[in-house]
mmCIF file of the C-alpha atoms, coordinates in Angstrom:
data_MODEL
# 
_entry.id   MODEL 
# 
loop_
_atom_site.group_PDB 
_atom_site.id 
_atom_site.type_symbol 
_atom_site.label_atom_id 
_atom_site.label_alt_id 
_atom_site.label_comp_id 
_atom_site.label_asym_id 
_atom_site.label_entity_id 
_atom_site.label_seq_id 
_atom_site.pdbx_PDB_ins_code 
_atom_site.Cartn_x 
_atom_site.Cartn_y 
_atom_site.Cartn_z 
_atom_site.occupancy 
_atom_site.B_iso_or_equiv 
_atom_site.pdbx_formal_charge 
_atom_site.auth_seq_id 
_atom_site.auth_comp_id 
_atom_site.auth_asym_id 
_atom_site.auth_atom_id 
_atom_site.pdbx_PDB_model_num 
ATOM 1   C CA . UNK A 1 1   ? 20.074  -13.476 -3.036  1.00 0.00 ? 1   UNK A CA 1 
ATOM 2   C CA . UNK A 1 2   ? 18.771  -10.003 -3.694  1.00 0.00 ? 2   UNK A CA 1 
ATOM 3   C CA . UNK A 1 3   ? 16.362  -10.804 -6.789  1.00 0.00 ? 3   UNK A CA 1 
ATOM 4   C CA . UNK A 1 4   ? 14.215  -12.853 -7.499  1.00 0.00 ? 4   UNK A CA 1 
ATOM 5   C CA . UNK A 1 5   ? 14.214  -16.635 -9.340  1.00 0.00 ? 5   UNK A CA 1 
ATOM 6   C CA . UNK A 1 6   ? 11.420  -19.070 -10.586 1.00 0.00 ? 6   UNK A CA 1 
ATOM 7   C CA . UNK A 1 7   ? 10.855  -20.715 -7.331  1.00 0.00 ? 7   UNK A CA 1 
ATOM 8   C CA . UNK A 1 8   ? 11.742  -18.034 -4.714  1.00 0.00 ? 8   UNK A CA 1 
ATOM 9   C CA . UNK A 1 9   ? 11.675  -14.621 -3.907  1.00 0.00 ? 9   UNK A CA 1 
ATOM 10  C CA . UNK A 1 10  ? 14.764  -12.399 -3.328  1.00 0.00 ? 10  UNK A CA 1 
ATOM 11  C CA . UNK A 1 11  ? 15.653  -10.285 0.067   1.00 0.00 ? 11  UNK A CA 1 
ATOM 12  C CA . UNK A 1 12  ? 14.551  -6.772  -2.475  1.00 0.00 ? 12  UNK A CA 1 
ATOM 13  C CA . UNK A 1 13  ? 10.813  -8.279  -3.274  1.00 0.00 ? 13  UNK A CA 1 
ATOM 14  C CA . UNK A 1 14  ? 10.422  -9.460  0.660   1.00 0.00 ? 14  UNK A CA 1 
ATOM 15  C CA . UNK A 1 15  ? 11.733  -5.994  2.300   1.00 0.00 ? 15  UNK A CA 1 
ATOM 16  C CA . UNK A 1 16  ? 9.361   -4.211  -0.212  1.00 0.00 ? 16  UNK A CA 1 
ATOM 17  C CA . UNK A 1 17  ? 6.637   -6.319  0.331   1.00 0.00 ? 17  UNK A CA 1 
ATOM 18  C CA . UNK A 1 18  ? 6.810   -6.662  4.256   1.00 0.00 ? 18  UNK A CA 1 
ATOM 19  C CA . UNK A 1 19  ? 7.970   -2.972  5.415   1.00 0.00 ? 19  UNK A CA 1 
ATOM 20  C CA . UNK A 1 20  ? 4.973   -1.035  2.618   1.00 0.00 ? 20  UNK A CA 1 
ATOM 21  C CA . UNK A 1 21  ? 2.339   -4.141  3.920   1.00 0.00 ? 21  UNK A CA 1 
ATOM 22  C CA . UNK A 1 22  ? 3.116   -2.674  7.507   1.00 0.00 ? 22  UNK A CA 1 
ATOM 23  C CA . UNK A 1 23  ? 3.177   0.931   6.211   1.00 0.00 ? 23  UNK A CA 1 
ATOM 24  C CA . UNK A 1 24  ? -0.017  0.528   4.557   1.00 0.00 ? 24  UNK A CA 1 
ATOM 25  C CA . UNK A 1 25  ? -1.498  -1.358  7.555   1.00 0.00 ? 25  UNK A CA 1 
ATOM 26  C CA . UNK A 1 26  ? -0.280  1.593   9.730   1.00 0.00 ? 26  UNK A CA 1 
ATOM 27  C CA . UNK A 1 27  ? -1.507  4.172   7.551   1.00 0.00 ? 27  UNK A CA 1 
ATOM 28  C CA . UNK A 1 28  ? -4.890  2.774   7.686   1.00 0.00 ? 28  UNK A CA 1 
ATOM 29  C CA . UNK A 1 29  ? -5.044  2.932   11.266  1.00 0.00 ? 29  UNK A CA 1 
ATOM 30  C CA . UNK A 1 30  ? -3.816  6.303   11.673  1.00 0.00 ? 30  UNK A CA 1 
ATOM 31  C CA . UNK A 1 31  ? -6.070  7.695   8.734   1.00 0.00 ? 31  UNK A CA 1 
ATOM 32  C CA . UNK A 1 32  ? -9.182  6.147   10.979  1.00 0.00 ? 32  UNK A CA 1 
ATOM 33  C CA . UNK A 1 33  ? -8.063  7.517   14.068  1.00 0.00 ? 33  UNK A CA 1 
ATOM 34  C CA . UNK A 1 34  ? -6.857  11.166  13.031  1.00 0.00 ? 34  UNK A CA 1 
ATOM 35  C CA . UNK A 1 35  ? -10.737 11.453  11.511  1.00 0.00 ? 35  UNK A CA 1 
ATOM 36  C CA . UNK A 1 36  ? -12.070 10.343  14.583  1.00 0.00 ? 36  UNK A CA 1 
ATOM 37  C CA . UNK A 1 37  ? -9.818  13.554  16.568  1.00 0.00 ? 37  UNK A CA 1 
ATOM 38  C CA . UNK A 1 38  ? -11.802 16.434  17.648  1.00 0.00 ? 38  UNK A CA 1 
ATOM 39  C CA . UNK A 1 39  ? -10.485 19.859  17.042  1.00 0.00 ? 39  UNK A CA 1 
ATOM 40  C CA . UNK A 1 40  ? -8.520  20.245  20.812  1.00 0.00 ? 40  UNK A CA 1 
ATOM 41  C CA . UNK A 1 41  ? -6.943  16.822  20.408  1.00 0.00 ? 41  UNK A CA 1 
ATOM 42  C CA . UNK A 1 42  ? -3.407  17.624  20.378  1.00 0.00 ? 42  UNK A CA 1 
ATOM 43  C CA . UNK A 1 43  ? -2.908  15.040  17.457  1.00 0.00 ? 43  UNK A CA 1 
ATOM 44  C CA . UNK A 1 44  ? -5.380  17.059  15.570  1.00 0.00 ? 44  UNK A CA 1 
ATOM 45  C CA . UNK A 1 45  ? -3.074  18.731  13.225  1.00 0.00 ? 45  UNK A CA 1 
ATOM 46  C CA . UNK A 1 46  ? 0.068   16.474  13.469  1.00 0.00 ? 46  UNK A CA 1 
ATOM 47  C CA . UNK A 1 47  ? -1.491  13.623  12.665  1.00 0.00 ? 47  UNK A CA 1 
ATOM 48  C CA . UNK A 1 48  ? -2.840  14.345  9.313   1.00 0.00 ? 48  UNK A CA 1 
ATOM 49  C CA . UNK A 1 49  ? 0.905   16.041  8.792   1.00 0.00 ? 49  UNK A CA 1 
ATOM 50  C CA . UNK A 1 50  ? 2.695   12.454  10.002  1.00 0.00 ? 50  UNK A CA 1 
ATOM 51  C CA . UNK A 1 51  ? -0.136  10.515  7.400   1.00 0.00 ? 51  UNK A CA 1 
ATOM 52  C CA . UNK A 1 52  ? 0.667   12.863  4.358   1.00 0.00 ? 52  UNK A CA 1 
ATOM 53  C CA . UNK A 1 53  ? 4.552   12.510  5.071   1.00 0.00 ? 53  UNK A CA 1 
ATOM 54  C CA . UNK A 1 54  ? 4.728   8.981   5.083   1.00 0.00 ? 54  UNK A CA 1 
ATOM 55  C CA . UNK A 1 55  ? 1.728   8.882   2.488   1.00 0.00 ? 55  UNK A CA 1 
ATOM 56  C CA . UNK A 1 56  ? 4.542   10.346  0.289   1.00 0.00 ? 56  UNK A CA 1 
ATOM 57  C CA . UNK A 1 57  ? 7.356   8.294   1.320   1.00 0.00 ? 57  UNK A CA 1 
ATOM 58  C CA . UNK A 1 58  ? 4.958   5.544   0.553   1.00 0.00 ? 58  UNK A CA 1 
ATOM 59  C CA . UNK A 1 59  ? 4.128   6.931   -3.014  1.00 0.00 ? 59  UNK A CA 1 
ATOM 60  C CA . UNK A 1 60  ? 7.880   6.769   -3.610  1.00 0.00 ? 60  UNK A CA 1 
ATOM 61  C CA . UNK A 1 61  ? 8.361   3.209   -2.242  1.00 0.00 ? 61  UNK A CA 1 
ATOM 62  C CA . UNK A 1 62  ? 5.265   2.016   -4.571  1.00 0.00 ? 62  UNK A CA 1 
ATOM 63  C CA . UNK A 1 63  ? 6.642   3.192   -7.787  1.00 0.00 ? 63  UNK A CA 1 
ATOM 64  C CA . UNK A 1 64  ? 10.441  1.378   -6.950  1.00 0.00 ? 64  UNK A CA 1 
ATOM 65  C CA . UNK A 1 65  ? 7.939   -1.635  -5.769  1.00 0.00 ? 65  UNK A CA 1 
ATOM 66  C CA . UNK A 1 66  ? 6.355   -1.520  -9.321  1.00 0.00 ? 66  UNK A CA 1 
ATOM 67  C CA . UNK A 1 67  ? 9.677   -0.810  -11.105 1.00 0.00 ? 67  UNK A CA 1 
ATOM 68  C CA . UNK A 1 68  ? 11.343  -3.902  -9.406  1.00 0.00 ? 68  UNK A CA 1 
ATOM 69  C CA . UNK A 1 69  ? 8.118   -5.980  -9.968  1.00 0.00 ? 69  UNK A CA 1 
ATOM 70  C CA . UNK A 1 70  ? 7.964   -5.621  -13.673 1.00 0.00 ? 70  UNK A CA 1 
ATOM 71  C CA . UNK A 1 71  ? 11.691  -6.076  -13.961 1.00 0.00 ? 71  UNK A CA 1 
ATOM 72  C CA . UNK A 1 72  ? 12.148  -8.868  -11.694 1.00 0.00 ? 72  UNK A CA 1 
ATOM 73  C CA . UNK A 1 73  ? 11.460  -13.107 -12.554 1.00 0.00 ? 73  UNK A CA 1 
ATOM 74  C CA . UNK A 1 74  ? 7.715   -13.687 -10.946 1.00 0.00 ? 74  UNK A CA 1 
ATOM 75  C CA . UNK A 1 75  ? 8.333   -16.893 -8.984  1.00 0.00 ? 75  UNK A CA 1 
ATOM 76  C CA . UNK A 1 76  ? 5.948   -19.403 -10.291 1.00 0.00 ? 76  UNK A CA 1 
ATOM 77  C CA . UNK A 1 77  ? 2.620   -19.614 -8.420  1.00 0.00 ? 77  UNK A CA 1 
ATOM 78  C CA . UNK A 1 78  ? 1.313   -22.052 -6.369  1.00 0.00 ? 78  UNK A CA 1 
ATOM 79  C CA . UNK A 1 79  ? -2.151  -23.665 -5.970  1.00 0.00 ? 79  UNK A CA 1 
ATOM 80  C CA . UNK A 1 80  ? -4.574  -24.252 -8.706  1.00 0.00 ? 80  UNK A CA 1 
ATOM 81  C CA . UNK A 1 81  ? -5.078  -22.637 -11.889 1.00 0.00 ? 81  UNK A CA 1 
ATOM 82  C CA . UNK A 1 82  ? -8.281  -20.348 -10.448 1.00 0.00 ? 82  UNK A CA 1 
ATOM 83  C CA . UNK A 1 83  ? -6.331  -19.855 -7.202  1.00 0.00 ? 83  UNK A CA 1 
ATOM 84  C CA . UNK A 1 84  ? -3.464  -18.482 -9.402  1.00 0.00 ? 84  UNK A CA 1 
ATOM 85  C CA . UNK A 1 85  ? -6.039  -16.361 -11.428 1.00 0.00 ? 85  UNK A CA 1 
ATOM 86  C CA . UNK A 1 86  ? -7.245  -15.079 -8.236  1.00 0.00 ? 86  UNK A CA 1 
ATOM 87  C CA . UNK A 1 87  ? -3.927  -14.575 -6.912  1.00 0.00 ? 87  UNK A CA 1 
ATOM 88  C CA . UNK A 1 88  ? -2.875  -12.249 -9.922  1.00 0.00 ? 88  UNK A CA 1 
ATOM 89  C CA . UNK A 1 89  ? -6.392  -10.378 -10.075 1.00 0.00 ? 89  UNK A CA 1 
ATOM 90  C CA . UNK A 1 90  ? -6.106  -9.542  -6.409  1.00 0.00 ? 90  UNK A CA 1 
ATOM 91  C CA . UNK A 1 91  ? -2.364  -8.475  -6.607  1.00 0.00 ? 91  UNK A CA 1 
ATOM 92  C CA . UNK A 1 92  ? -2.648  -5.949  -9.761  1.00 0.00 ? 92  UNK A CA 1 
ATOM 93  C CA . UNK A 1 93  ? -5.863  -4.812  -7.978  1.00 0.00 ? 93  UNK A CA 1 
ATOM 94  C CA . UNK A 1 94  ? -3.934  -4.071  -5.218  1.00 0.00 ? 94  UNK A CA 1 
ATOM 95  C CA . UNK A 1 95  ? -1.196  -1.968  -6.973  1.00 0.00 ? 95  UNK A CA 1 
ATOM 96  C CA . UNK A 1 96  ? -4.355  0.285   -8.700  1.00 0.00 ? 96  UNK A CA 1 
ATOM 97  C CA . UNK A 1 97  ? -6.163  0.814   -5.393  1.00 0.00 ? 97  UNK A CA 1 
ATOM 98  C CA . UNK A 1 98  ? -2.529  1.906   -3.648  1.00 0.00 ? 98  UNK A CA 1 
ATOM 99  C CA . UNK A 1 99  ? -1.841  4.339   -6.447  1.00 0.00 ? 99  UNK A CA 1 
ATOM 100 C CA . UNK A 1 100 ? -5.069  5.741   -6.299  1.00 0.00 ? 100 UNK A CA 1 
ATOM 101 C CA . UNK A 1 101 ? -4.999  6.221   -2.590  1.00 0.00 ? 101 UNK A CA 1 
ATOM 102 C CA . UNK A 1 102 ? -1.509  7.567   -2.773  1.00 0.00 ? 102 UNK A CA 1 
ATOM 103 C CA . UNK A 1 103 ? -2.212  9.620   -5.465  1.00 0.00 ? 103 UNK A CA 1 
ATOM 104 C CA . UNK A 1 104 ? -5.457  10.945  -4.245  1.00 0.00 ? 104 UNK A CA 1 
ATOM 105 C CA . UNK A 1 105 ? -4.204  11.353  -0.546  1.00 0.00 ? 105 UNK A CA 1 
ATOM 106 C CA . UNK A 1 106 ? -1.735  13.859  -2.340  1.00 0.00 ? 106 UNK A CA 1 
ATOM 107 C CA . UNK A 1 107 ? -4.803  15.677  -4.191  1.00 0.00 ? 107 UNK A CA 1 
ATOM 108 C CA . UNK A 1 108 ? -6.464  16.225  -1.386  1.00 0.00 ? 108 UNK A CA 1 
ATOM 109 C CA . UNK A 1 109 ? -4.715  18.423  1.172   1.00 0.00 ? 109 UNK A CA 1 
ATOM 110 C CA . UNK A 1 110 ? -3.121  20.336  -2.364  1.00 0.00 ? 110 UNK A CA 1 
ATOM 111 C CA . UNK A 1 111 ? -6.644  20.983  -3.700  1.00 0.00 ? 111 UNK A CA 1 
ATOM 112 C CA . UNK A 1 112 ? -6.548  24.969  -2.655  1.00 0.00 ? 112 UNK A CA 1 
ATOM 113 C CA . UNK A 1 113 ? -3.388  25.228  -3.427  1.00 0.00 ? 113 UNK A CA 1 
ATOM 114 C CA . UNK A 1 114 ? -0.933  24.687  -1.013  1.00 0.00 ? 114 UNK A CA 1 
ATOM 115 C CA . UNK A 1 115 ? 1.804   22.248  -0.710  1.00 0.00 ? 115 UNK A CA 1 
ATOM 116 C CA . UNK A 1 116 ? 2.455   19.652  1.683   1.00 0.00 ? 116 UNK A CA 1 
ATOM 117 C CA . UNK A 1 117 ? 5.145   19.586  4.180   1.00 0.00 ? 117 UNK A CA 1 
ATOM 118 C CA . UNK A 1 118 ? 7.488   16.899  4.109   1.00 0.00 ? 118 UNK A CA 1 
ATOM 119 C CA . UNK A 1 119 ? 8.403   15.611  8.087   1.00 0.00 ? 119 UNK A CA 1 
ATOM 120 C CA . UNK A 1 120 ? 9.154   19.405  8.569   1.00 0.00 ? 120 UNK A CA 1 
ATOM 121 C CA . UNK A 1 121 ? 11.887  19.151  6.056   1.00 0.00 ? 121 UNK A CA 1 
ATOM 122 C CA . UNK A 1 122 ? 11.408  20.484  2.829   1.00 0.00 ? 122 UNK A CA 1 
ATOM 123 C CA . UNK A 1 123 ? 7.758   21.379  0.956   1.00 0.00 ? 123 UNK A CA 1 
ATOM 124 C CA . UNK A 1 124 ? 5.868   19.513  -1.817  1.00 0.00 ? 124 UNK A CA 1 
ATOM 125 C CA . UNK A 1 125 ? 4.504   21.872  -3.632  1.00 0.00 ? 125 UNK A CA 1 
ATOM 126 C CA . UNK A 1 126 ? 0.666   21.747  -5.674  1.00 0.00 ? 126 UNK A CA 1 
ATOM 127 C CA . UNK A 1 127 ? 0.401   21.132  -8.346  1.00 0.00 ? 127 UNK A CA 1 
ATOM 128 C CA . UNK A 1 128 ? -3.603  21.302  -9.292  1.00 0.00 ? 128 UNK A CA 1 
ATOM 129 C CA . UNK A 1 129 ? -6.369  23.127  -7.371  1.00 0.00 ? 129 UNK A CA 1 
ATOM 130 C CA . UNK A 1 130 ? -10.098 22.199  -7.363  1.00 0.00 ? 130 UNK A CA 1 
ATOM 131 C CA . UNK A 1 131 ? -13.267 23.022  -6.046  1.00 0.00 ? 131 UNK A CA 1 
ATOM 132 C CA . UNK A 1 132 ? -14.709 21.941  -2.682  1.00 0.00 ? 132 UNK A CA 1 
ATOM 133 C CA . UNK A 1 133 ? -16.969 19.500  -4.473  1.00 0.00 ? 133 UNK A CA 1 
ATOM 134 C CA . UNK A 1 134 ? -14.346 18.172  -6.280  1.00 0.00 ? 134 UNK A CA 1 
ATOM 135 C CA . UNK A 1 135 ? -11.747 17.874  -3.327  1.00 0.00 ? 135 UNK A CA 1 
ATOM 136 C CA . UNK A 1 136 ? -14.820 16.151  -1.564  1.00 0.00 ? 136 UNK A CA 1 
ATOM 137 C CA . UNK A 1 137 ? -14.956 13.727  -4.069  1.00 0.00 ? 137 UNK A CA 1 
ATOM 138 C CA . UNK A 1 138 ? -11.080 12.789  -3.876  1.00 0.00 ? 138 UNK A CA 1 
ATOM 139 C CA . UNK A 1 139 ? -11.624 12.349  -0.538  1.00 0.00 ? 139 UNK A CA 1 
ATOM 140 C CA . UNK A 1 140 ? -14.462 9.838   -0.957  1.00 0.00 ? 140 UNK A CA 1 
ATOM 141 C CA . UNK A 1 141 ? -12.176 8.148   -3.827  1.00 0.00 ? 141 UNK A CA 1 
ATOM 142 C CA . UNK A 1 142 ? -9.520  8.244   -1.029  1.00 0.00 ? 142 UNK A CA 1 
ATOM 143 C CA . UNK A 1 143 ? -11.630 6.643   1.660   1.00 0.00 ? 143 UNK A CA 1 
ATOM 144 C CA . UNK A 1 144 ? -13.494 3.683   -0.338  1.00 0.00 ? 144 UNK A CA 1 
ATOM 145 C CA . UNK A 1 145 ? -10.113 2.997   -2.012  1.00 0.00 ? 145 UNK A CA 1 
ATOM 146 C CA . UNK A 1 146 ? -8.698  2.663   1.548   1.00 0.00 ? 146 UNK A CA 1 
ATOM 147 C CA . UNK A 1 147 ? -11.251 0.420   3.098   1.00 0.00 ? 147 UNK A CA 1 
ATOM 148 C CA . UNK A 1 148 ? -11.257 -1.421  -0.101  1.00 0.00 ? 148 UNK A CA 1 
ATOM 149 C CA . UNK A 1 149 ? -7.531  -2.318  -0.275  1.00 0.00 ? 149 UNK A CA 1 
ATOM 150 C CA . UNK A 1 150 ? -8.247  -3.341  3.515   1.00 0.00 ? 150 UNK A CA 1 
ATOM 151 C CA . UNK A 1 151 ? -10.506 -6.169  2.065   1.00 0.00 ? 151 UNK A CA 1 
ATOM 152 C CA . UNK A 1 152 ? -7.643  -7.328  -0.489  1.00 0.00 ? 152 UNK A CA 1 
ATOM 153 C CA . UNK A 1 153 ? -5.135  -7.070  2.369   1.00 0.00 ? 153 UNK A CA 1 
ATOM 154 C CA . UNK A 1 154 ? -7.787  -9.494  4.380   1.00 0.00 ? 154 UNK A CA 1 
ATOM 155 C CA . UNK A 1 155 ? -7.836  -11.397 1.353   1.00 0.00 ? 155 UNK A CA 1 
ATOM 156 C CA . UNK A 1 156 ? -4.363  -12.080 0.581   1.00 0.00 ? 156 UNK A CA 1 
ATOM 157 C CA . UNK A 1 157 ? -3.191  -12.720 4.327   1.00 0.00 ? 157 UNK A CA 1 
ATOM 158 C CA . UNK A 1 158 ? -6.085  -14.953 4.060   1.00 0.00 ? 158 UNK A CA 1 
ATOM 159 C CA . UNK A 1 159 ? -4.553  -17.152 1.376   1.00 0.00 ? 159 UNK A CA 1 
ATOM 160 C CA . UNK A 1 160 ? -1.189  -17.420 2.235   1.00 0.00 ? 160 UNK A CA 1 
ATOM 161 C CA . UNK A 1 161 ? -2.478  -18.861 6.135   1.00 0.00 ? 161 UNK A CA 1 
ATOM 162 C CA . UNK A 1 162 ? -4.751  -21.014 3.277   1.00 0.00 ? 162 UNK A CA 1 
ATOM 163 C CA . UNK A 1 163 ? -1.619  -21.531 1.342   1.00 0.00 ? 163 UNK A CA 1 
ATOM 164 C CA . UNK A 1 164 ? 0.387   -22.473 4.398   1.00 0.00 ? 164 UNK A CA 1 
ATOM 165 C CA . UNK A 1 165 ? -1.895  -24.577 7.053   1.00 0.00 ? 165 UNK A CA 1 
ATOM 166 C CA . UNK A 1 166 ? -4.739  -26.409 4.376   1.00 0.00 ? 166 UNK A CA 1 
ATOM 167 C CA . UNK A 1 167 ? -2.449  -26.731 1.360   1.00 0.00 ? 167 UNK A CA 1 
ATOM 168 C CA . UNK A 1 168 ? 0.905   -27.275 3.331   1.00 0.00 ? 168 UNK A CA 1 
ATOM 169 C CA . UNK A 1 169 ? 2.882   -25.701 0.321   1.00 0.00 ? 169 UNK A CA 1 
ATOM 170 C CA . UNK A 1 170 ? 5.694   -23.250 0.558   1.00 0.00 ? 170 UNK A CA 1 
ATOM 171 C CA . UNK A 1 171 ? 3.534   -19.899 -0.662  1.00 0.00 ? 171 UNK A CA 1 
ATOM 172 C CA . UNK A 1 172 ? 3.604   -18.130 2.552   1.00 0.00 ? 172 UNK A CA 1 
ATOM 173 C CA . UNK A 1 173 ? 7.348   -19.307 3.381   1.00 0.00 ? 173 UNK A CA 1 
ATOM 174 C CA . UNK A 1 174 ? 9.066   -17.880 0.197   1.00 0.00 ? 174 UNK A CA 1 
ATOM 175 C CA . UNK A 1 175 ? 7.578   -14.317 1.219   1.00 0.00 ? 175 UNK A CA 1 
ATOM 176 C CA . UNK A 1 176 ? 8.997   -15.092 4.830   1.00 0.00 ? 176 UNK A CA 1 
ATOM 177 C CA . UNK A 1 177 ? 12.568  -15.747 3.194   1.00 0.00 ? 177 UNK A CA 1 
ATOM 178 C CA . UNK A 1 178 ? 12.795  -19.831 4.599   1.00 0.00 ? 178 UNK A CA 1 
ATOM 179 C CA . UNK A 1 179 ? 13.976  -22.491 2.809   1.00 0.00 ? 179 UNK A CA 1 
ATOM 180 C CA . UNK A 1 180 ? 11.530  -24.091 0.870   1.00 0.00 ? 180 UNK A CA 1 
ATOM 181 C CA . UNK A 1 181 ? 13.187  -27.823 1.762   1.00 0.00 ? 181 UNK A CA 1 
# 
């Protein structure tokens, strides 16, 4: 079953939401550590290169993500009305916060001008410039946005173990692709 019905989720929403969780988990990590590289680290320059090429790829899975979400069945919730609430909050918040980092990780390293190269392929060219002070402020945006979509990623992995070990429904088990019997 590729898409989704009421009571389960199809193999389209669980690849999406499984292989960008890991990718955003990952490019977390490596945006801490590449700031934490001193200029004769050898990772110094490809790192940042590796975070905006995937940062891209990432931009590009997020908007089919989105596209598929909107024109797929939601399967129905589980848990109690406020717990559902919560649920929904924390998910659209989610989708703002990556957009925003996506879209400000690609302001960023175009704000003089220059494009970004694509895993040494091809070149993504600028499209705005800005000042120092106002690349310095995408780059706060950037940061908070990132730490703060850590907290919702806490958060929801949080609720499903909730979900899955206090409840004993099937939440956490539908995203894993098992029967729900």
């Amino acid at each position: 079953m590729l898409q989704n019905r009421q009571q389960s989720y199809g193999w389209i929403s669980i690849t999406l939401h499984w292989l960008m969780g890991f990718m955003v988990i990952g490019m977390f990590l490596l945006g801490v550590w590449m700031t934490s590289l001193d200029y004769y680290s050898p990772w110094y320059h490809d790192a940042p290169e590796l975070h905006k090429s995937i940062g891209v790829l990432l931009f590009f899975l997020l908007l089919f993500r989105w596209v598929w979400r909107i024109t797929q069945v939601r399967p129905v919730l589980m848990g109690k009305l406020w717990e559902q609430q919560i649920a929904l909050l924390v998910h659209r918040m989610h989708y703002l916060l990556l957009f925003v980092i996506v879209i400000t990780g690609y302001l960023i390293p175009t704000a003089e001008g220059v494009g970004i190269e694509l895993f040494h392929l091809f070149t993504l060219p600028a499209t705005f410039t800005f000042s120092k002070t106002e690349a310095d402020w995408i780059g706060s945006i950037h940061h908070y946005s990132a730490w703060a979509s850590m907290g919702l990623v806490t958060m929801h992995a949080a609720a499903a173990l909730k979900h899955h070990f206090v409840d004993k429904d099937h939440t956490l088990l539908r995203m894993l692709g098992m029967s729900q019997k």
